[in-house]
Each structure stands twice: as structure tokens, then as C-alpha cells.
C-alpha positions as CSV (number, residue, x, y, z in Angstrom):
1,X,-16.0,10.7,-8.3
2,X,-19.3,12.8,-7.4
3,X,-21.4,9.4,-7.6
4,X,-21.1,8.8,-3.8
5,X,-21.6,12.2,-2.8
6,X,-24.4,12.4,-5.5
7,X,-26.3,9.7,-3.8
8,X,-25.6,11.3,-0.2
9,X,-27.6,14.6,-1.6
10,X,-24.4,16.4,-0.8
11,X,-25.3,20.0,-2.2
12,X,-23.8,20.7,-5.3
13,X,-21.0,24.1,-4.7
14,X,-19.6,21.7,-2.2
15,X,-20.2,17.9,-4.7
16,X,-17.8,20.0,-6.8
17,X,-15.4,21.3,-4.0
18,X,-14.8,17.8,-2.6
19,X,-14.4,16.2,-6.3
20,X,-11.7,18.8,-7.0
21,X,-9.7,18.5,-4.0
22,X,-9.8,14.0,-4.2
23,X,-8.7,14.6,-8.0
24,X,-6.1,16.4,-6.5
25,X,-5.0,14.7,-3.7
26,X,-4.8,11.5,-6.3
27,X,-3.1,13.5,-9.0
28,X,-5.7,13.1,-11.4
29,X,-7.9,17.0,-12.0
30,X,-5.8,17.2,-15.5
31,X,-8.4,14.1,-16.5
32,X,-11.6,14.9,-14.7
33,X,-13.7,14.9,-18.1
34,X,-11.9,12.1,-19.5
35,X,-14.2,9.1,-19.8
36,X,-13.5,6.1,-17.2
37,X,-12.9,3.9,-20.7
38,X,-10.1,6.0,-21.5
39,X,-7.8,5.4,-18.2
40,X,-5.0,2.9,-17.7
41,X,-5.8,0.4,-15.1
42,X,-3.8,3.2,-12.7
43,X,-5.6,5.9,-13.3
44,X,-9.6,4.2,-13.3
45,X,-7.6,2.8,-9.2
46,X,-7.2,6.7,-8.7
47,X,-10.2,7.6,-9.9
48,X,-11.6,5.0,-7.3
49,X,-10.0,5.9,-4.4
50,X,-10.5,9.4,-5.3
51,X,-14.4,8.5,-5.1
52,X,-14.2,7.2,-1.9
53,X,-11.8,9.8,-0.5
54,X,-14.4,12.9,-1.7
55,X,-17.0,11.0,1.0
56,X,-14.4,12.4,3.7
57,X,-14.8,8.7,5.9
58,X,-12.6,7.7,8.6
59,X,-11.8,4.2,7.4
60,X,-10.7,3.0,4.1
61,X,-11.1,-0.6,3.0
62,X,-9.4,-1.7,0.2
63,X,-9.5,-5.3,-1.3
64,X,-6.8,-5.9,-3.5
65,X,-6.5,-2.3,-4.6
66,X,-3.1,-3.1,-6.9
67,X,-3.6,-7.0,-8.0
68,X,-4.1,-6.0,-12.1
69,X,-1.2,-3.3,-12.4
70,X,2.2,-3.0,-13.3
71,X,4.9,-2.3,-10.8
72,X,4.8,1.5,-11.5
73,X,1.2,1.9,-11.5
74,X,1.5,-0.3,-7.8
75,X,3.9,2.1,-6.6
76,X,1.9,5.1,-7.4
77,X,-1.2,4.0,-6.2
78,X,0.5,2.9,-2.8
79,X,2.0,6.0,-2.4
80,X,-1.1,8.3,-2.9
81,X,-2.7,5.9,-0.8
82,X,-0.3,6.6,2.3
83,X,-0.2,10.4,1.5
84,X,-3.9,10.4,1.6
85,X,-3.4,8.7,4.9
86,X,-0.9,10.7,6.2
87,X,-2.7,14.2,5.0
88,X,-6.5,12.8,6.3
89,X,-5.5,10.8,9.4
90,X,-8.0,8.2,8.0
91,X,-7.6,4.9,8.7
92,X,-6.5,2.7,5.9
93,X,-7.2,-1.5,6.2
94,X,-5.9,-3.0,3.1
95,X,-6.6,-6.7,2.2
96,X,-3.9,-7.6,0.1
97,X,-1.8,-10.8,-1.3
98,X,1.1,-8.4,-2.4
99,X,3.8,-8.9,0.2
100,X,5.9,-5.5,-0.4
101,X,2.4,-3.5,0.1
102,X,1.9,-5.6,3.2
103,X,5.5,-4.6,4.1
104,X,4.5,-0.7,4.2
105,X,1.8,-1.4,7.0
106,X,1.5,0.1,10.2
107,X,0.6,-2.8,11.2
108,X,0.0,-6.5,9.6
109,X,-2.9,-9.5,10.1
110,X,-2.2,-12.6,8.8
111,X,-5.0,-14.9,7.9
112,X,-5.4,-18.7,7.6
113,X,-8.1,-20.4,7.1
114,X,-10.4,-17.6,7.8
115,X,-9.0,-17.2,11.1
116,X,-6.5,-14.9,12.5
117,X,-3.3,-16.7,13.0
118,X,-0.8,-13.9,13.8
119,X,-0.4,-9.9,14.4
120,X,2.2,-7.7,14.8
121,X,4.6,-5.3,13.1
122,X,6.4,-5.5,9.6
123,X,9.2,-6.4,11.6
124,X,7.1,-8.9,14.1
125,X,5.8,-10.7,11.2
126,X,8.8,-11.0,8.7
127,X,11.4,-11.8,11.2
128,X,9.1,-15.3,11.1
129,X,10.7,-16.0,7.8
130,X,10.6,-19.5,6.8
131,X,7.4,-20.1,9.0
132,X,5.7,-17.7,6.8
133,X,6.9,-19.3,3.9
134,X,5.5,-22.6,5.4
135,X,1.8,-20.8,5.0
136,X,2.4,-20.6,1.7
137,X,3.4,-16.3,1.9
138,X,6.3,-14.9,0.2
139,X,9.0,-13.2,1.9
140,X,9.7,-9.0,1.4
141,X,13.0,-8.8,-0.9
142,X,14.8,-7.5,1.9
143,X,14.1,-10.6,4.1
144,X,15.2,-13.2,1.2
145,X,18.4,-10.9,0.4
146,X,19.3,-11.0,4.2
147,X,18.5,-15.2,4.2
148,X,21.1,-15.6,1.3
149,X,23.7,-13.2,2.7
150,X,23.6,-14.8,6.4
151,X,23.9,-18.3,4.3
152,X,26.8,-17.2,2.8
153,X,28.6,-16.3,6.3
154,X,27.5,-12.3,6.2
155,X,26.8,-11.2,9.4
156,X,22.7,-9.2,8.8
157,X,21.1,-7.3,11.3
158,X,18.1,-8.7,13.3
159,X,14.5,-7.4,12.9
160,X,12.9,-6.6,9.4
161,X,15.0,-3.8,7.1
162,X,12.8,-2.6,4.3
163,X,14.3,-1.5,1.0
164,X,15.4,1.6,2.0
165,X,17.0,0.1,5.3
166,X,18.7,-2.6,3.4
167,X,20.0,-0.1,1.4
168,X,21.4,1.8,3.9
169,X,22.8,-1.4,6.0
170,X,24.7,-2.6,2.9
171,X,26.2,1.0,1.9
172,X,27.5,1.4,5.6
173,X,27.9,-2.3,6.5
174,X,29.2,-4.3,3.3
175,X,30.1,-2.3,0.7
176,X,32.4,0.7,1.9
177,X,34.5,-1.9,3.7
């Protein structure tokens, strides 16, 4: 975590400042002297983005930050990543092939090709459905759940619902009737 600010000459009462507070802030001070061969995949991602979040930048790039983990250890990673977001106003760009973490964006580029073939919202860009399906993309579980329900005669709402808002939509909507 102090290698960055190590190689910035960042003086050393304020090296060990910023590593505490990024251990923090990715929930890992309990394992600051534990060696980097020791950590789940998870935890050397935290450890990472810990490293990066010490250096205090405006912009975070990330390339792939959850391909090699397991669901859980996505989740968590995701969520530090927007709570670091939310508590630093940083900017976060994320490259990623995993559709749900796409689906948690502010806002979404999809490439083909190299090229930028279409911006816009979560809700902009999965309302596309099959055309992003066409590019070879997956759809968010939401968006296939709605697809099977409207093929089965079930009224869905328009625009994108994530989880939580397909969740709500079928406690209110569907189920309590």
C-alpha cells in the first residue's frame, strides 16, 4: 500500500497516515502485516485498490478489477469500490466484461471494435435488450427476468429495474395480488 506513496517521496508520519486510512476505507488494517501471498484473491483486490486510493487521485481506472473472484468477493470489492467513490468524490472508470458491475454505473460506454458504439444510462443501455445480445453482451438478470415475464403475458414496467427495483416491482406488482 505505501509503494506508490514510497516512490512519490511522500514523508513518512503522513506514508503511514494515508496507508491507515486506505486499509480502512477497504476494510483491510486487521491484515496490514500479513504477507500479499497470504490473501485470498479479495483481499490482494483490496489491498490494490487500497494502494491506489492512499495516492488521494481524482480518477480511478480499473481494468477488470473482479474477473478472478467469486461472487462474494465481486460484491465486496464493488461495494468498497462505490463507497470509496461516494466518501472521495473520485471519479471511478471501470473497464469491465461483468454485466451486473456494468449495471451499477453512473454511466455506461459500450465498445465494438475499438470504437464507441453507444452511451447512455443503465437504463439507456439495457432497455436495448436483444440488440445488446446481438453484440455478443449479456443481459442484467433483471432485464432477462422481465423478457420471460412479458413473454408469458405479464405486464413489466419500461426502463431498466435493477435487482433491488425488480424486487420491489414484483412484491407490489405480482405477488401480493
Amino acid at each position: 500500500v505505501a509503494f506508490g506513496l514510497e516512490n512519490q517521496g511522500i514523508e513518512r508520519s503522513e506514508m503511514q497516515h494515508r496507508v491507515q486510512d486506505a486499509l480502512e476505507k477497504v476494510k483491510m488494517q486487521e491484515f496490514a502485516t500479513r504477507e500479499p501471498a497470504r490473501l485470498s484473491g479479495g483481499q490482494k483486490q483490496r489491498v490494490a485498490i487500497a494502494g491506489v486510493v492512499a495516492l488521494r487521485p481524482d480518477i480511478i481506472i480499473l481494468d477488470e478489477a473482479t474477473s478472478m473472484l467469486d461472487p462474494e468477493g465481486r460484491d465486496d470489492v464493488i461495494s468498497t469500490i462505490h463507497k470509496i467513490k461516494e466518501e472521495s468524490d473520485l471519479t471511478v472508470i471501470s473497464i469491465t466484461h461483468d454485466i451486473d458491475e456494468a449495471a451499477s454505473a453512473n454511466r455506461i460506454l459500450v465498445m465494438r471494435d475499438g470504437e464507441l458504439y453507444q452511451e447512455g444510462t443503465p437504463d439507456e443501455i439495457f432497455s436495448a435488450g436483444p440488440e445488446l445480445v446481438s453484440l455478443g453482451l449479456d443481459l442484467p438478470f433483471p432485464e432477462k427476468l422481465k423478457a420471460a415475464l412479458n413473454a408469458r403475458g405479464i405486464q413489466v414496467p419500461k426502463g431498466y429495474l435493477d435487482e433491488e427495483g425488480m424486487m420491489d416491482w414484483l412484491w407490489t406488482s405480482v405477488l401480493k395480488k
